[in-house]
C-alpha positions in Angstrom: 20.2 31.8 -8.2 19.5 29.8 -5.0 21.0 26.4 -3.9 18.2 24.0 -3.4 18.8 20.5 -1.7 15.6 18.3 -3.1 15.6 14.8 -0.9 14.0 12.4 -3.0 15.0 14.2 -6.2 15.4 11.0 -8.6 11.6 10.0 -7.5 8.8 10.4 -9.3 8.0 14.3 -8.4 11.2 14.7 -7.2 13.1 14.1 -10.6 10.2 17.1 -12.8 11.1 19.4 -9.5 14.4 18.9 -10.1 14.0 19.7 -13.8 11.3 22.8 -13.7 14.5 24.3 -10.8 17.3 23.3 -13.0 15.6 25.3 -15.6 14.4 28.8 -13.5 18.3 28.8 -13.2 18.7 27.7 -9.8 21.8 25.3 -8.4 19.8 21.7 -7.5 21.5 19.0 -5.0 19.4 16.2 -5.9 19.5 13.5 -2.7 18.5 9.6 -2.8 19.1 6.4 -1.7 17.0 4.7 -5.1 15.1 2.4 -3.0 11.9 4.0 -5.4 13.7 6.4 -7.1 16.2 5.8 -10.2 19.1 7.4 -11.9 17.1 7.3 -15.4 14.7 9.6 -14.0 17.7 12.1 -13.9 20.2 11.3 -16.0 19.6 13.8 -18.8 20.4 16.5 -16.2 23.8 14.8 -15.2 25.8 17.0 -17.6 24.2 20.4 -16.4 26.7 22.3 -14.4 24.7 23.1 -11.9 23.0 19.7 -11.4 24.7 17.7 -8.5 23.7 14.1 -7.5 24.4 12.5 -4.1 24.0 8.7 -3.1 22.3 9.4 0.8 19.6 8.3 3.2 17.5 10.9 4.8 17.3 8.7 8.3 21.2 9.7 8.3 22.0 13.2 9.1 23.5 15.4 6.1 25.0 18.5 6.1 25.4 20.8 3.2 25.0 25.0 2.8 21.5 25.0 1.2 19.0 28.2 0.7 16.1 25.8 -0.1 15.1 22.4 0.9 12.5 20.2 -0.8 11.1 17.1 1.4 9.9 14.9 -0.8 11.8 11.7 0.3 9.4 9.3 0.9 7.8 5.9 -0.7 4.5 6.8 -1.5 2.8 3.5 -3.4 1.5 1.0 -0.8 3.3 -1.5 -2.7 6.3 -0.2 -1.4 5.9 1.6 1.7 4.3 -1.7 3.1 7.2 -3.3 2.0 9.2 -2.5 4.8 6.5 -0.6 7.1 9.2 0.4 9.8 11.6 1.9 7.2 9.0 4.1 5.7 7.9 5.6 8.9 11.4 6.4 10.0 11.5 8.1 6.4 9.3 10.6 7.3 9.6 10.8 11.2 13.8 10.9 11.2 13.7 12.2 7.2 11.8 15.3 9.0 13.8 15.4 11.8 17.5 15.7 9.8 16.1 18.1 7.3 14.4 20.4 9.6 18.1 20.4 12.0 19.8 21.2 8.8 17.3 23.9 8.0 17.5 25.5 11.3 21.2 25.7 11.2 21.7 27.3 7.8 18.5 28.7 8.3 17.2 27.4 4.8 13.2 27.8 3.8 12.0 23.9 3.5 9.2 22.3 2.2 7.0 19.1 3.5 5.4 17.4 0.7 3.0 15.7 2.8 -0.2 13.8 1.3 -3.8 14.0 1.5 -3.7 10.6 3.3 -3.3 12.2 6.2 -7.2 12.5 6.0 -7.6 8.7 5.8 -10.8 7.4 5.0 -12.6 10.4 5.2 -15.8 10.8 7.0 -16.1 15.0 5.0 -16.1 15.3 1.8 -14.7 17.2 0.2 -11.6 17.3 2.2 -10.6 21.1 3.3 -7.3 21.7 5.0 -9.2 22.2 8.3 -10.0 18.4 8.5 -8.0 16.8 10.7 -8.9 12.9 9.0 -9.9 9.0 9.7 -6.6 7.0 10.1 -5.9 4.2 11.4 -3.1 4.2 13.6 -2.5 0.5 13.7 -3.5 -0.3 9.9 -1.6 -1.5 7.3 -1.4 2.1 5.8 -0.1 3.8 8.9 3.4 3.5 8.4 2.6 6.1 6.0 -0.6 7.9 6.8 1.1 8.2 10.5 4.5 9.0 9.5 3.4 12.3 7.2 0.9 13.1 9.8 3.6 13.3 12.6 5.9 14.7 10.4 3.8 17.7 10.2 3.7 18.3 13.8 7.6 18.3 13.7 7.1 21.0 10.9 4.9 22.8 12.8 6.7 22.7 15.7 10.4 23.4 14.5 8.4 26.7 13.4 6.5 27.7 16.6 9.5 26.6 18.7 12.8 27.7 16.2 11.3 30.5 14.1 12.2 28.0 11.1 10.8 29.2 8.0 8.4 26.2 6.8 5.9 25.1 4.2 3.6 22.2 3.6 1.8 21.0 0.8 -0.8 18.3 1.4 -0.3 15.8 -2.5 -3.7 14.5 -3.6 -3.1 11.5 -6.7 -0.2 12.5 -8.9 0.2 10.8 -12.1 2.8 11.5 -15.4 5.9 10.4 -16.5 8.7 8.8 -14.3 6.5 7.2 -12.4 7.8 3.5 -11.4 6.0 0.8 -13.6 5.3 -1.4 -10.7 4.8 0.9 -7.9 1.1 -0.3 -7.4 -0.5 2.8 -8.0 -3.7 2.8 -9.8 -2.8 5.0 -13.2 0.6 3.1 -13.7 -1.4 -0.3 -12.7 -4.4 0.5 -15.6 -1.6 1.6 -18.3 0.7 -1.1 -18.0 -1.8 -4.1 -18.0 -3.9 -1.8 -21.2 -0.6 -1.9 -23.1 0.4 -5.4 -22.2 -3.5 -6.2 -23.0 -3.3 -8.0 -19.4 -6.5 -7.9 -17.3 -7.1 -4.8 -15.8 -7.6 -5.2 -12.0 -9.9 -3.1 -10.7 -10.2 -3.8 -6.9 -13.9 -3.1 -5.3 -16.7 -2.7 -7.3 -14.9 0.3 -9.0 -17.5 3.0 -7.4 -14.4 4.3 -5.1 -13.4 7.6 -6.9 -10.0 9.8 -6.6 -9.0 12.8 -7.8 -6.0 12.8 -10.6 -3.6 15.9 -11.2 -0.8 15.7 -13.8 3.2 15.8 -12.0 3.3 19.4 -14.1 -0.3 20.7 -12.6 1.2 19.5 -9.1 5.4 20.8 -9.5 3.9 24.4 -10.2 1.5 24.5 -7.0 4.9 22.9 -5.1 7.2 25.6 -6.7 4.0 28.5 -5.7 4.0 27.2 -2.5 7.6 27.9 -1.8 7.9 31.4 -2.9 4.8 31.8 -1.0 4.1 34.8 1.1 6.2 34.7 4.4 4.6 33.5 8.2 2.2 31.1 6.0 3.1 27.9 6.8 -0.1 25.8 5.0 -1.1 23.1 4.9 -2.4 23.6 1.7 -4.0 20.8 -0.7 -2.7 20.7 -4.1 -4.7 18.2 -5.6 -7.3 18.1 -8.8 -11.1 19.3 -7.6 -12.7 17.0 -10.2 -13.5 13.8 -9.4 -13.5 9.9 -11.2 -14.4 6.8 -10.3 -11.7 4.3 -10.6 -14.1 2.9 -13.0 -14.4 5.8 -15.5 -10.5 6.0 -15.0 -9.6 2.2 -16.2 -12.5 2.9 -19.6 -10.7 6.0 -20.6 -7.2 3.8 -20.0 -8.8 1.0 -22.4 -10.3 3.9 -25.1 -7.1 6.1 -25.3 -4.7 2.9 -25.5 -6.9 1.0 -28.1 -6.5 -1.9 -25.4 -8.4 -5.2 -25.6 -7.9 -5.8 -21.8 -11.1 -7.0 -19.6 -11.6 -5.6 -16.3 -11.5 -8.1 -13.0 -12.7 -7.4 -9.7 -10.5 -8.0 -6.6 -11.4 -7.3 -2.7 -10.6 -4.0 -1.8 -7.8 -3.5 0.6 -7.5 -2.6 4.1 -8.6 0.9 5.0 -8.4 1.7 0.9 -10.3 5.3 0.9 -13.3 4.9 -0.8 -13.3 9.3 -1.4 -10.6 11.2 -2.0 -11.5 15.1 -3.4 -9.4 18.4 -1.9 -11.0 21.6 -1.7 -8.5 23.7 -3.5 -9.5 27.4 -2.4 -7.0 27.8 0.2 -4.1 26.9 -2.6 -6.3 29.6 -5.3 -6.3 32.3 -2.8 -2.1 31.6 -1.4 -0.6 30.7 -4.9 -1.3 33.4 -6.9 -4.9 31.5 -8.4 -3.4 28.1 -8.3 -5.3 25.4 -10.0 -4.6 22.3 -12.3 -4.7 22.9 -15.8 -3.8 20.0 -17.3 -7.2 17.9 -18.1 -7.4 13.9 -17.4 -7.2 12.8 -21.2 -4.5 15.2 -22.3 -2.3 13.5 -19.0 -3.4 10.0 -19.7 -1.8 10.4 -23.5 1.4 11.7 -22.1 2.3 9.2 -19.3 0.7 6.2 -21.9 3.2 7.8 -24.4 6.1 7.1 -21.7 4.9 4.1 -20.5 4.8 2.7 -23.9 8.6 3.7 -24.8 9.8 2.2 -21.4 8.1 -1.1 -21.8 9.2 -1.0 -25.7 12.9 -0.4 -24.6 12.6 -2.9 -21.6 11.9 -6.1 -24.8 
């Protein structure tokens, strides 16, 4: 049994790690301040004896006797990390900064989940870990695309310069259950408006494609990545190879919710990637064969499914 600290842990991907941890028998210290996360995500693991949850910002220092540590506090939907830009950059900057501290002093193994927006509009495709990206550093993005770039330096660097034992995970689109109604995101957007039989906005022309893994495909390559070999550090991309248009995305939406929603065009945002597609061999040949399983349709049923009983209970 290991004592894990997870920042972030009533989040979208926090709240499953939380779970998949609680149940390989560990002792989880779930941390957040619920400006994106929520107590529903983890309130069926409030009466588990070894589930503890504390009320705390990661731009504070913390101090607690951990083995592990998950960094996975962080908005992550441009809804709400452009919300308050400044906040969300001092998530990951000072976040990185108080976990790595803590980890150096109890000398805990942590984990960065970083994001493959640190490649920014990419001019390669696909995107390998050796790519160092297209961001903006003045954008309206950057508060986010900076903030997880620089807070893999400090990663990096707490390692070359303290010997602290470090991991990070690069996050291509995640989707599943738990994920916030209105965070903005593309696969919460399409379900909600299908179900509410709302227009389905579809910004650009819909030719812009991403690649989609299920929270489960992405919590295993997370968990893999920990128990990783020792000395390798990553980056490594845990993402889905296969890619969609958003267009493809919002028919299947439409088909597997029997929806009678019309798609409308909108302007595509500001520095909005038009590609996003990780090259996952890095993550197959470091995680034991890693690769999602979970396919798009057999997802899209499970998080409609949850979507549907959380707008249901919210009439």
């Amino acid at each position: 049994m290991k004592r894990i600290l997870i920042t972030g842990g009533a989040g979208f991907v926090g709240s499953h790690l939380c779970e998949r941890l609680l149940n390989e028998g560990h002792e989880v210290i779930c941390l957040d301040n619920y400006f994106t996360g929520s107590k529903k995500n983890i309130e069926h693991l409030m009466d588990h004896h070894y589930f503890e949850l504390v009320r705390h910002d990661v731009t504070e220092p913390f101090m607690i006797e951990v083995d592990e540590i998950y960094n996975m506090a962080c908005p992550a939907s441009p809804v709400h990390y452009q919300y308050n830009p400044i906040k969300t950059i001092k998530t990951s900057v000072m976040g990185a900064i108080n976990m790595l501290g803590l980890a150096k002093r109890v000398k805990a193994k942590i984990l960065q989940a970083s994001t493959s927006e640190v490649y920014g509009d990419p001019a390669v495709h696909p995107q390998p870990e050796t790519y160092w990206g297209n961001v903006n550093p003045i954008g309206l993005r950057s508060c986010y695309d900076e903030g997880k770039r620089c807070a893999e330096t400090l990663f990096m660097d707490y390692h070359l310069q303290n010997d602290v034992a470090v991991k990070i995970i690069r996050i291509f689109n995640t989707y599943g259950p738990n994920m916030n109604p209105n965070d903005g995101r593309v696969v919460s957007n399409f379900i909600v408006q299908a179900l509410k039989g709302e227009n389905i906005t579809m910004f650009g022309d819909g030719s812009q494609t991403r690649s989609f893994q299920y929270v489960d495909d992405l919590v295993e390559g997370t968990t893999r990545m920990m128990n990783s070999r020792d000395g390798f550090t990553g980056p490594v991309n845990i993402g889905n190879p296969v890619e969609f248009t958003m267009m493809e995305l919002a028919s299947k939406v439409i088909e597997l919710t029997n929806s009678t929603s019309k798609i409308i065009h909108m302007p595509l945002p500001q520095d909005d990637p038009l590609q996003r597609q990780p090259i996952i061999d890095l993550a197959k040949k470091e995680l034991n064969g890693w690769e999602p399983k979970i396919h798009l349709e057999e997802g899209l049923i499970k998080t409609i499914s949850y979507f549907d009983t959380l707008l249901k209970s919210d009439q």
